[in-house]
N, C-alpha and C positions, 0 to 999 in steps of 0.2 A: 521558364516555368520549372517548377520543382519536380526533380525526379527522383522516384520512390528507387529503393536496389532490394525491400523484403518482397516476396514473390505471391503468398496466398497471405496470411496470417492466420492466429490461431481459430479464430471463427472460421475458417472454410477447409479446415483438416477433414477430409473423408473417412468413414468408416466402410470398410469392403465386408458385403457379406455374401460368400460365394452361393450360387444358383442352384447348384448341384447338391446343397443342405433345404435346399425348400421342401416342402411335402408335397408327394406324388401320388398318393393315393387318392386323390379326390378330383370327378371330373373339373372342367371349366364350368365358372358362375362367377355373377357379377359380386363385386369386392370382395373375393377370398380371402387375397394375399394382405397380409402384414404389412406396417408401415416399410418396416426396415425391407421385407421380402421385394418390395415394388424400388425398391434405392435401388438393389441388385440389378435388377432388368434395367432400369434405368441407367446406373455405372456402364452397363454390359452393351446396350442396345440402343442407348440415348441421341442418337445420330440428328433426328431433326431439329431444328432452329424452336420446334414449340413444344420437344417432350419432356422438357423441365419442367414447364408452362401446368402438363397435365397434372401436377399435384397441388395447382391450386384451387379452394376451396370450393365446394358446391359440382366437385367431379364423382364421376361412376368407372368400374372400369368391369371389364370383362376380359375376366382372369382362367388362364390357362396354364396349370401345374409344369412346368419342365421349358415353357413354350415365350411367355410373355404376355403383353395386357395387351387393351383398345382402350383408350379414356374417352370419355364420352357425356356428355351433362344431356337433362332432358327436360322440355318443357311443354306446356297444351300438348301432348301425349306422342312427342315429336322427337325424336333423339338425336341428337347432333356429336357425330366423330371428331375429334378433335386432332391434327394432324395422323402420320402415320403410325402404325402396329407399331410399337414397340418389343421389338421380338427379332431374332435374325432372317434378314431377307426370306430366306428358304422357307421358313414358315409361317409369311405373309397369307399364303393364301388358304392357309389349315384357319387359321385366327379369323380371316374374314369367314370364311365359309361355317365353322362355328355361331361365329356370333351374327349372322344374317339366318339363321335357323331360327330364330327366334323371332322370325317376322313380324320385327316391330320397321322395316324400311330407314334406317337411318338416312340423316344427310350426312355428309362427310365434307368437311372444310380444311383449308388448307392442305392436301395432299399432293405429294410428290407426284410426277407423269409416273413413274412405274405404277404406284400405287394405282394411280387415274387407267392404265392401261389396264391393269389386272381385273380391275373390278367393273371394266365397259365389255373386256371381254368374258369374265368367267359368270360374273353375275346380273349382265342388260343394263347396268347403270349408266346412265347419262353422266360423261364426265368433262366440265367445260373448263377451261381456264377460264379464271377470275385473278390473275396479275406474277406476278415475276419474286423472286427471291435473289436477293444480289451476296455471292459469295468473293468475299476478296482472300487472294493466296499471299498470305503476311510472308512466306518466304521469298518472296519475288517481289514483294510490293517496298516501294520508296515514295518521295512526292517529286519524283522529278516527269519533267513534261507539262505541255501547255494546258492540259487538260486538267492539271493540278495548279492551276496556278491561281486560283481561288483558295485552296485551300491551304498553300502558303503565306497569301496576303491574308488572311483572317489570324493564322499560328501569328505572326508576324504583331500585329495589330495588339493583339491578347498579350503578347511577350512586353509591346511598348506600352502599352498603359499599365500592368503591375497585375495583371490577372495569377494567380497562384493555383497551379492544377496540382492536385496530392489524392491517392487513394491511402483509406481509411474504412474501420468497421462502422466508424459513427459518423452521423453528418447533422450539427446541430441546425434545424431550421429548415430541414426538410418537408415538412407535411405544409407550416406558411408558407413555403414558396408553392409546394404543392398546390392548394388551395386558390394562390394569384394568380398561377399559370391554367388553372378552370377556366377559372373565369373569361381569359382571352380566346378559349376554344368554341367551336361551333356547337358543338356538345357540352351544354355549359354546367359547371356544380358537381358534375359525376363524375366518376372516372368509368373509362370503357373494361369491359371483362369479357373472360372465355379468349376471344383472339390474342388480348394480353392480361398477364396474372395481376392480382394486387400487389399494388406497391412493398405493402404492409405485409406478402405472405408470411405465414410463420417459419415456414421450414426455407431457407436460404443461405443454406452450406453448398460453397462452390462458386455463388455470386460474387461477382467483381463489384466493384463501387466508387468511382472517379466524382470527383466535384473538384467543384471554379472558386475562387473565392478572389475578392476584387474589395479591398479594403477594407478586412476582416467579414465584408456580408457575405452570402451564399450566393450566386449567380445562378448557379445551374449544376446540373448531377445527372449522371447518368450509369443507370444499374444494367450489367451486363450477367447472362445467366449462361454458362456450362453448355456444350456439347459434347455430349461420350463416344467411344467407341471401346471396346475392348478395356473396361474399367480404365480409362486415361482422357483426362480432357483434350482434346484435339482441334476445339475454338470454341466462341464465344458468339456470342448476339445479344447486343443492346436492345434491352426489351422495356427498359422506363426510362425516363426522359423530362428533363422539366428546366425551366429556363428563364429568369427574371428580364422584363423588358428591361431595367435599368442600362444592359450592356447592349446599346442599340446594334451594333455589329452584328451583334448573336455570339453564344459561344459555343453552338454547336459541333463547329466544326475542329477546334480547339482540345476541346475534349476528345472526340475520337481519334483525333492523330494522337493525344498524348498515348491514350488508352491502347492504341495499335502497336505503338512503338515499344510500348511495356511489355506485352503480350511477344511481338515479335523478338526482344531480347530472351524471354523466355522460352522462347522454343515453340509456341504454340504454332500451329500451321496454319489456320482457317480463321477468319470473323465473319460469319452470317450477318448481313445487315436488315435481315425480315424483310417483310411481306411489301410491294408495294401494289398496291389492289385496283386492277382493273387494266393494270399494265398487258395487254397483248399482241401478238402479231400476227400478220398476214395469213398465216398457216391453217387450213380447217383441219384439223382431225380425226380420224375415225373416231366416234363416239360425243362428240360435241354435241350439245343442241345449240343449232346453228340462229336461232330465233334469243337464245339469252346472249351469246356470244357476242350478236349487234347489238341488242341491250347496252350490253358492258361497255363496248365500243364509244356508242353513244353518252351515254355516260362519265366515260374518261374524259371523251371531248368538250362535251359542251356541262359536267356538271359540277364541276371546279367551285361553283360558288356552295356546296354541300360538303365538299371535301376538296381538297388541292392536290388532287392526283397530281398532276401534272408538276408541282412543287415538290412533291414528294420524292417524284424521281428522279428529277434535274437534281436534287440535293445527293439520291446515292449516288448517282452514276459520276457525281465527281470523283468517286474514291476507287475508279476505273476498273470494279470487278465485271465478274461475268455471271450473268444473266441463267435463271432457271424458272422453266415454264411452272405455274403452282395451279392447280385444279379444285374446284369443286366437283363432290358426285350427287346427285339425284336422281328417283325412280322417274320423274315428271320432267318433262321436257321446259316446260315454265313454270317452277317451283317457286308460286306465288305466297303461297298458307306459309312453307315453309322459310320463305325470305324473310315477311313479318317476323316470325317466331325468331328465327334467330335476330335479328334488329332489339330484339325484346330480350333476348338471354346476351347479348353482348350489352346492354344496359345504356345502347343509344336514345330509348326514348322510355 
């Protein structure tokens, strides 16, 4: 398969604008901050796998001068958090405690256990795990061992029939492959939102963008978006995905090792591989409601013909990272109203 040696190109050159020129005379309120001023935060504080995520369309944020945001979208008069603070640890809990002053109860989706800790302790939130987040460490990582040995036979596969993998700004044929690979979902004709951005976002400086190509067609593509820490990317998570049945093998797997092994010449350290939802274990913790948690449970097990949890994560768990607990918070112990609503603002039904 063909390997790229340019590293970003000219579409994903960063603009740094330091934090310390924001303006500071104005408390916290919702969308203060500047396009370019919320990049900063983001370059500086950008850590989890979906606070790229937060500047696609149809978000809110609650802005604090010196401090950092919350991104947040809202619906039937319901406000849903969208992963964690964006802001440095230390003033995680100024940022919540601000923006829960204005007792509107948010839910809060996908948050890290610290987060999920902070907020079952400081402010009575019910914070339950709803599934796992799989981080692999590209500097230790190779495909050797038995546990990879799927995903050499599939590399293997892709190399013998003529599959051509190349990243690229452009990828002609994307939105019709788009559009085919709908249709084979359970979610059909739509694309899901809020948990994952649009395909199509406007602003997508820092995105990666690998594609298959298998006798000049498109096979499959997959867009990988930036993790920050201290203005420096530090890894990546594949957050779009799309995949022609033509190549019955799949080329799933093809793609991400090419894409790892790029990324791993490069120096990067981390690939977040998201969310796998519903994933949990044995463990109760303080602050669970213990009544969704067997829900979820349930769920996982037996509701595979709704979603293929369980495919889901036999697929990451080839690529033998390690495992991080991922939380939802709620005022309600069976945040029934609030399930619907989000179901409805993620654009499953």
């Amino acid at each position: 398969m063909k390997q790229l040696t340019e590293h970003h190109g000219e579409c994903n050159k960063a603009r740094i604008f330091p934090i310390d020129a924001h303006r500071t005379r104005f408390h916290a309120q919702v969308d203060l901050f500047t396009f370019e001023e919320r990049l900063a935060y983001l370059r500086k504080f950008g850590r989890h796998c979906l606070s790229f995520s937060a500047l696609q369309p149809g978000m809110h944020y609650f802005d604090v001068p010196g401090k950092g945001f919350i991104a947040f979208t809202e619906k039937w008069g319901t406000r849903f958090v969208l992963a964690d603070p964006v802001c440095d640890e230390k003033d995680s809990e100024e940022l919540l405690r601000e923006f829960l002053k204005q007792g509107k109860s948010p839910t809060f989706v996908q948050i890290s256990q610290d987060i999920a800790e902070l907020i079952h302790e400081k402010f009575g939130y019910y914070t339950t795990q709803f599934g796992v987040e799989t981080t692999v460490n590209l500097d230790m990582w190779d495909l050797k061992g038995k546990k990879k040995q799927i995903l050499r036979t599939s590399v293997n596969h892709a190399r013998k029939e003529g599959v051509v993998i190349e990243e690229n700004c452009t990828g002609n044929g994307c939105r019709q492959l788009t559009d085919a690979w709908l249709k084979t979902r359970k979610v059909k004709n739509r694309e899901i939102r809020f948990l994952i951005r649009p395909m199509d976002m406007e602003y997508q400086e820092g995105t990666r963008k690998f594609y298959a190509w298998l006798d000049g067609e498109l096979i499959g593509f997959i867009y990988f978006d930036p993790v920050y820490r201290d203005n420096r990317i530090t890894g990546y998570v594949p957050n779009i995905s799309r995949f022609s049945n033509r190549f019955k093998p799949g080329i799933f797997y093809p793609l991400m090792i090419h894409a790892m092994e790029t990324f791993k010449n490069e120096g990067i350290h981390y690939l977040n591989l998201g969310l796998c939802p519903l994933v949990s274990d044995d463990e109760d913790l303080p602050g669970e409601s213990l009544l969704l948690k067997r829900i979820n449970r349930l769920l996982y097990s037996h509701g595979n013909w709704i979603f293929s949890f369980k495919g889901l994560y036999f697929t990451k768990s080839r690529f033998g990272g390690t495992d991080s607990r991922i939380f939802g918070g709620t005022r309600e112990r069976l945040p029934a109203r609030a399930f619907i609503t989000l179901l409805k603002v993620c654009n499953i039904f």
